[in-house]
C-alpha positions as a Markdown table, in Angstrom:
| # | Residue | x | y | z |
|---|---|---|---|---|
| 1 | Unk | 13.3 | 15.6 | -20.4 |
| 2 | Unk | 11.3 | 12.7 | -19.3 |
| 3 | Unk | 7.7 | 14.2 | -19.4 |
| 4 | Unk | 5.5 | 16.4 | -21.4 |
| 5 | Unk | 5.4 | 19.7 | -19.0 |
| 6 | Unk | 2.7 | 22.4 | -19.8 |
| 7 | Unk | 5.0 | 24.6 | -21.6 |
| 8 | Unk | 5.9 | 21.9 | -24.1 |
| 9 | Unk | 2.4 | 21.2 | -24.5 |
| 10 | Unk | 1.6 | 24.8 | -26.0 |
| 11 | Unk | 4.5 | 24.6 | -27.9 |
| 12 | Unk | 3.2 | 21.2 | -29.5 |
| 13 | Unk | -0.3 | 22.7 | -29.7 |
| 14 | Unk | 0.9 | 25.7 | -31.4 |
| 15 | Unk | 3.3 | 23.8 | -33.9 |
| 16 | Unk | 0.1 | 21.5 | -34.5 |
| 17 | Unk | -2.0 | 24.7 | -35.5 |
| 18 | Unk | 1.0 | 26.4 | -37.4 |
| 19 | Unk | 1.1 | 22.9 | -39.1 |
| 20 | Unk | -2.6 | 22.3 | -40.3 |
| 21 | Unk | -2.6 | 26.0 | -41.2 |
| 22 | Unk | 0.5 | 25.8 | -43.5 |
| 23 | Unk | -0.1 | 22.0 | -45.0 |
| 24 | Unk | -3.6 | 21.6 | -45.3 |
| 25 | Unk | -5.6 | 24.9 | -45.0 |
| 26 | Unk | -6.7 | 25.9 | -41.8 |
| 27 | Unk | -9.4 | 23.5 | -41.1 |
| 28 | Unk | -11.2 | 23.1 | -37.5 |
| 29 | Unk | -9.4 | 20.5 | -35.6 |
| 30 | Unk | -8.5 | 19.3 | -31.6 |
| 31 | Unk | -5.6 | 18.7 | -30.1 |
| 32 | Unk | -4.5 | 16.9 | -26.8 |
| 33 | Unk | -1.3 | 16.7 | -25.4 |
| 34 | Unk | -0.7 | 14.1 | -22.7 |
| 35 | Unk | 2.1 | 13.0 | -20.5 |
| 36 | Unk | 3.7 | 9.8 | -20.3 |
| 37 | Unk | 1.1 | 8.3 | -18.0 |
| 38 | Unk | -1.8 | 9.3 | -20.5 |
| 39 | Unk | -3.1 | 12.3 | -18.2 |
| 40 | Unk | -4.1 | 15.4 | -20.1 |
| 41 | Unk | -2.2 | 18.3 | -19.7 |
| 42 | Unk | -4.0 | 20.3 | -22.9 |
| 43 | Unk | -6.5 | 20.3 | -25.4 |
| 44 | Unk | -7.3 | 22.7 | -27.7 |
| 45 | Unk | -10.7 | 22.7 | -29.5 |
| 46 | Unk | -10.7 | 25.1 | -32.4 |
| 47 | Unk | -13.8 | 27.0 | -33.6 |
| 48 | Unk | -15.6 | 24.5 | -35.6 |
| 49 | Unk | -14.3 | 21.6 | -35.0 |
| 50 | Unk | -16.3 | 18.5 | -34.4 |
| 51 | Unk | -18.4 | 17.9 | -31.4 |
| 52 | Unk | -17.0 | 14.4 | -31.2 |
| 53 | Unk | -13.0 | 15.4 | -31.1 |
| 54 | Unk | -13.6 | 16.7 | -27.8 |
| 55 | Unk | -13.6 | 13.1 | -25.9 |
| 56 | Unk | -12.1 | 11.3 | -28.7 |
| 57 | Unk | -9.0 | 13.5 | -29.2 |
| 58 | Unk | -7.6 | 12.6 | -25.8 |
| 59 | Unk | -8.3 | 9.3 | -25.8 |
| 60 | Unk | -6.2 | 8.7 | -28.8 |
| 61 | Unk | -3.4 | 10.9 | -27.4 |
| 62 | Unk | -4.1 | 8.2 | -23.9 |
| 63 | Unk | -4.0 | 5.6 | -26.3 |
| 64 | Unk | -0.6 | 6.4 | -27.8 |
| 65 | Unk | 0.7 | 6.9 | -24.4 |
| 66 | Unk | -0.3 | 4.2 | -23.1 |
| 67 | Unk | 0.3 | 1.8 | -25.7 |
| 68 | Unk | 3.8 | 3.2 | -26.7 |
| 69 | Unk | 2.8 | 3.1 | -29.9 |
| 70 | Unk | 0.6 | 5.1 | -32.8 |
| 71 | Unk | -3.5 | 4.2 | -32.7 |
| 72 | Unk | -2.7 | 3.3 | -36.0 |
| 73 | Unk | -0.1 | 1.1 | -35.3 |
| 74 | Unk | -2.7 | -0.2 | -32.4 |
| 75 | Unk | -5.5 | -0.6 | -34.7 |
| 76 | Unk | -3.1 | -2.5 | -36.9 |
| 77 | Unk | -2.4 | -4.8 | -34.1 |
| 78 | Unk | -6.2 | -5.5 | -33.6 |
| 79 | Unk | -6.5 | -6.7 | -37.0 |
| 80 | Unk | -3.6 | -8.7 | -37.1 |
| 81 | Unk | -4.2 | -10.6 | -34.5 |
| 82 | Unk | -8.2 | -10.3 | -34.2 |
| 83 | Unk | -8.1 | -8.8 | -31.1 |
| 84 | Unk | -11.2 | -6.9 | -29.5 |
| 85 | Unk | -10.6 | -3.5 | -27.8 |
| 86 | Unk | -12.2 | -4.7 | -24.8 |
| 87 | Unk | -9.3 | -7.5 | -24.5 |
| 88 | Unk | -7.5 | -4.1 | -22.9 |
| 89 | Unk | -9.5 | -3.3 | -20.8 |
| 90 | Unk | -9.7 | 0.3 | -20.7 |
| 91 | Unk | -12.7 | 1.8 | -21.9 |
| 92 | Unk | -10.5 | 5.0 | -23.0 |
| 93 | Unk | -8.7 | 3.2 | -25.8 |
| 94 | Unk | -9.2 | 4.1 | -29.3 |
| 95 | Unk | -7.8 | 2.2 | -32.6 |
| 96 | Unk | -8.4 | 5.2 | -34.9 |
| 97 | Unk | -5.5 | 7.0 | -36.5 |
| 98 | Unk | -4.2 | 10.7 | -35.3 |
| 99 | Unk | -2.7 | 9.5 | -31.6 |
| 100 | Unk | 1.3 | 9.4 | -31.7 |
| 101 | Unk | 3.6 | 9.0 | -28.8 |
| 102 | Unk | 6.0 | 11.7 | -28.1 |
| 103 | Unk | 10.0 | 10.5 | -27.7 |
| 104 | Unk | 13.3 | 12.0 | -26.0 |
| 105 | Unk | 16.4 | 12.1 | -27.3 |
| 106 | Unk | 16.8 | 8.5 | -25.3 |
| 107 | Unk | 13.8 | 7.1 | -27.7 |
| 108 | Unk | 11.7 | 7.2 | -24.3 |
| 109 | Unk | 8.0 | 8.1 | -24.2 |
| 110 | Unk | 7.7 | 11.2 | -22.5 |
| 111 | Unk | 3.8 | 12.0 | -23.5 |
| 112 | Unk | 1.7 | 12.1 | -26.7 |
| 113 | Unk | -0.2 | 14.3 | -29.1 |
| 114 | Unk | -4.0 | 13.6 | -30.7 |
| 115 | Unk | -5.5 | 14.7 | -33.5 |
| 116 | Unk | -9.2 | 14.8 | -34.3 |
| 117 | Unk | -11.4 | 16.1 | -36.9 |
| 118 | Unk | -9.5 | 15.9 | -40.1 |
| 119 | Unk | -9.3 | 13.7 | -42.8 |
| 120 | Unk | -5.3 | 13.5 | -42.3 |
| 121 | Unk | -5.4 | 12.5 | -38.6 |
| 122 | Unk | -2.9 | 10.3 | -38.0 |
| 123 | Unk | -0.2 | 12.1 | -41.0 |
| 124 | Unk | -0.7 | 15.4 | -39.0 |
| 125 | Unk | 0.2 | 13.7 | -35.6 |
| 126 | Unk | 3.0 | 11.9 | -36.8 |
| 127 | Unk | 4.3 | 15.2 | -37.9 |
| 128 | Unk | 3.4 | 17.3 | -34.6 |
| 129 | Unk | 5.0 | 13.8 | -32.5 |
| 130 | Unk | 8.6 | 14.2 | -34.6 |
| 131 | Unk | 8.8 | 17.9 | -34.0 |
| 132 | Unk | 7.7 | 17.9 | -30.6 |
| 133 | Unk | 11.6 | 17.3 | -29.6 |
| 134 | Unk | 13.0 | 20.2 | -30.9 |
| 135 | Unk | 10.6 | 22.5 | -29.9 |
């Protein structure tokens, strides 16, 4: 596979719910799900989660995508080197944990999940990102 279809999306979505559900109560969260070019192809808001996950959710899954890396990892990377967002230039890029990139089995990016609204962002991304293989 080489891109995050729709039916992998729910999948990931669903595995994401299953996840929070089973590791860290059911709390309200959002998920996105993007494609390897950072373009939506879901998002799930669930009842009573934040107002604020519904824009920053997807950007961090566009971030990961983009960037080929974690927002962690990204926000890291500002640090180290005392970057400014801005130096990107894309005003969709977010240096907040919970984006992840999705790989295939050839260590390719083929899309990437976000996370918002929990305290364990970026842990329950990473979790959702390494499953989303096998699903």
């Amino acid at each position: 596979m080489d891109n995050v279809t729709l039916a992998l999306a729910k999948k990931i979505a669903d595995y994401a719910e299953e996840t929070v559900a089973g590791e860290y109560g059911m709390k309200p969260f959002s998920v996105a799900v993007c494609d390897k070019d950072g373009f939506l192809v879901l998002f799930n808001k669930l009842d009573g989660a934040k107002l604020l996950t519904i824009s920053l959710t997807p950007n961090k899954a566009y971030t990961a995508a983009r960037m080929g890396v974690s927002t962690a990892d990204f926000l890291r990377r500002l640090q180290q080197e005392n970057l400014n967002i801005a130096y990107f230039a894309d005003d969709r890029f977010v240096a907040m944990p919970g984006g992840v990139p999705i790989y295939n089995d050839k260590q390719q990016v083929i899309g990437a999940v976000g996370i918002g609204g929990l305290k364990e962002d970026g842990e329950v991304a990473a979790k959702v990102a390494a499953a989303a293989a096998r699903l």
